[in-house]
C-alpha positions in Angstrom: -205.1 148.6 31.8 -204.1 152.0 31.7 -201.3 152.9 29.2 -198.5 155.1 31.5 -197.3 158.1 28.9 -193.7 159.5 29.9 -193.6 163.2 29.0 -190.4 165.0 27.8 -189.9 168.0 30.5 -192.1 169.5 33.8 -194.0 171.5 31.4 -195.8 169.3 29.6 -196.5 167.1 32.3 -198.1 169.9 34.3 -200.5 170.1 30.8 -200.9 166.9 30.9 -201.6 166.4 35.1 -203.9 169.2 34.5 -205.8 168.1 31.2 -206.0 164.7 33.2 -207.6 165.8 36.1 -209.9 168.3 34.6 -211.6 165.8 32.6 -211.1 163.4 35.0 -214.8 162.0 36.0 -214.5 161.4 39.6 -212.6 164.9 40.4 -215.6 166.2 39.1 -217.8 164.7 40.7 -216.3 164.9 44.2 -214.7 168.4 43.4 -217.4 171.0 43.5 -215.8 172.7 47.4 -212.0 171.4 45.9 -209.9 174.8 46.6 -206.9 174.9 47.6 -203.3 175.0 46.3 -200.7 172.4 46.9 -197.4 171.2 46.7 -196.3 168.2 44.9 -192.2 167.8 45.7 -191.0 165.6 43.7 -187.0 166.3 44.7 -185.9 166.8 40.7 -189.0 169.0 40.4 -191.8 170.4 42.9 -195.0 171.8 41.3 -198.0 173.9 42.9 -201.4 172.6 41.9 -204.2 175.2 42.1 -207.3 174.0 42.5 -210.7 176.3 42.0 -213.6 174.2 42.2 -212.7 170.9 40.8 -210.7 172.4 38.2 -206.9 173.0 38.4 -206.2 176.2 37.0 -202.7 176.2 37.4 -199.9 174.0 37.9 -196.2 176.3 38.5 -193.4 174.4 37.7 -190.1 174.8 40.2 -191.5 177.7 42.2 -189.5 179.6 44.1 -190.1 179.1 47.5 -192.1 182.2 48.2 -193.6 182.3 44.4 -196.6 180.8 44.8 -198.5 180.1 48.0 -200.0 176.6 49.1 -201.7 174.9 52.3 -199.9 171.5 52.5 -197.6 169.8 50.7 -196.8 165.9 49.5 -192.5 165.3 49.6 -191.1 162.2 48.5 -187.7 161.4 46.9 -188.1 160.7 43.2 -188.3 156.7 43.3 -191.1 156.7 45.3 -192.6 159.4 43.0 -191.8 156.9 39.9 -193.0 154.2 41.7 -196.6 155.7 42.0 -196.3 156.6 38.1 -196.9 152.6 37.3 -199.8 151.3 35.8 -200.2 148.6 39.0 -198.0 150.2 41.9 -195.7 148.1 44.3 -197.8 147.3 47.7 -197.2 150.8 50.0 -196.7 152.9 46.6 -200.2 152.7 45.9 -201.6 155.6 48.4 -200.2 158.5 50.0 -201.5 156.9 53.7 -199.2 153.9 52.7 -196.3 155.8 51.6 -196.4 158.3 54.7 -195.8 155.1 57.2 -193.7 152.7 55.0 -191.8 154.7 52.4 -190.4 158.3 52.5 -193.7 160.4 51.5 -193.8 163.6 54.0 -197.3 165.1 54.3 -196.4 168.6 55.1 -198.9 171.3 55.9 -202.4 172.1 56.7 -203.6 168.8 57.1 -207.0 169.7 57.7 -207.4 171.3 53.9 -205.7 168.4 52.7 -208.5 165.9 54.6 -211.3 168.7 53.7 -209.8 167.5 49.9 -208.6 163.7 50.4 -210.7 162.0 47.8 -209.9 164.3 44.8 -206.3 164.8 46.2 -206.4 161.0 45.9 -207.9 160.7 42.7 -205.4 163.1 41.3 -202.6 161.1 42.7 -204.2 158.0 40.9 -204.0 160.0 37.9 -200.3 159.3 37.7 -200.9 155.6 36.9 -201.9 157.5 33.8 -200.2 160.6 33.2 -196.8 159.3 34.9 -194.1 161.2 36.8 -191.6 164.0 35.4 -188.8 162.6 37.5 
């Protein structure tokens, strides 16, 4: 089992997202056409992931909302955020599919560069089993 690890601000979660899915196995693997930026609301906090070819190269913490640019976006409140941050999630907090049609997870966007991406967008989200949630 995976060992969640609660980080003091947004800062050094974004290190720690990023550290996680750069070394991340399976991101690489899948991630060689995975570019794109997106948008992780989180309601206490919204980040913008930049992706460049598997690796995230930036994570902005709080934009403003014409900051930094991004093709879709994932909203949820903040409980359903924490409640994808556990090692062994709740049944519909386990997948962004499963939160879209029984919790409050908005998928917001261009959907088609968010399927183009879905397995490493995925993975990533998995990654918070790890990394947990700033919220």
């Amino acid at each position: 089992m995976t060992v969640t690890t609660r980080v003091s601000t947004a800062a050094d979660w974004a290190t720690s997202f990023a550290q996680a899915s750069n070394q991340d196995r399976e991101v690489q693997a899948h991630g060689k056409y995975f570019t794109c930026s997106y948008q992780l609301d989180m309601a206490e906090h919204t980040f913008v992931v930049q992706m460049s070819r598997g690796q995230v190269v930036d994570v902005a913490v709080d934009p403003g909302p014409l900051d930094v640019p991004y093709q879709f976006a994932i909203r949820a409140s903040a409980d359903t955020w924490r409640n994808f941050g556990v090692p062994v999630p709740a049944p519909m907090y386990h997948g962004i599919w499963a939160a879209s049609f029984q919790r409050d997870m908005k998928l917001e966007g261009d959907i088609l560069v968010l399927m183009q991406n879905l397995r490493c967008v995925t993975r990533q989200i998995e990654l918070l089993r790890s990394v947990g949630v700033p919220v």
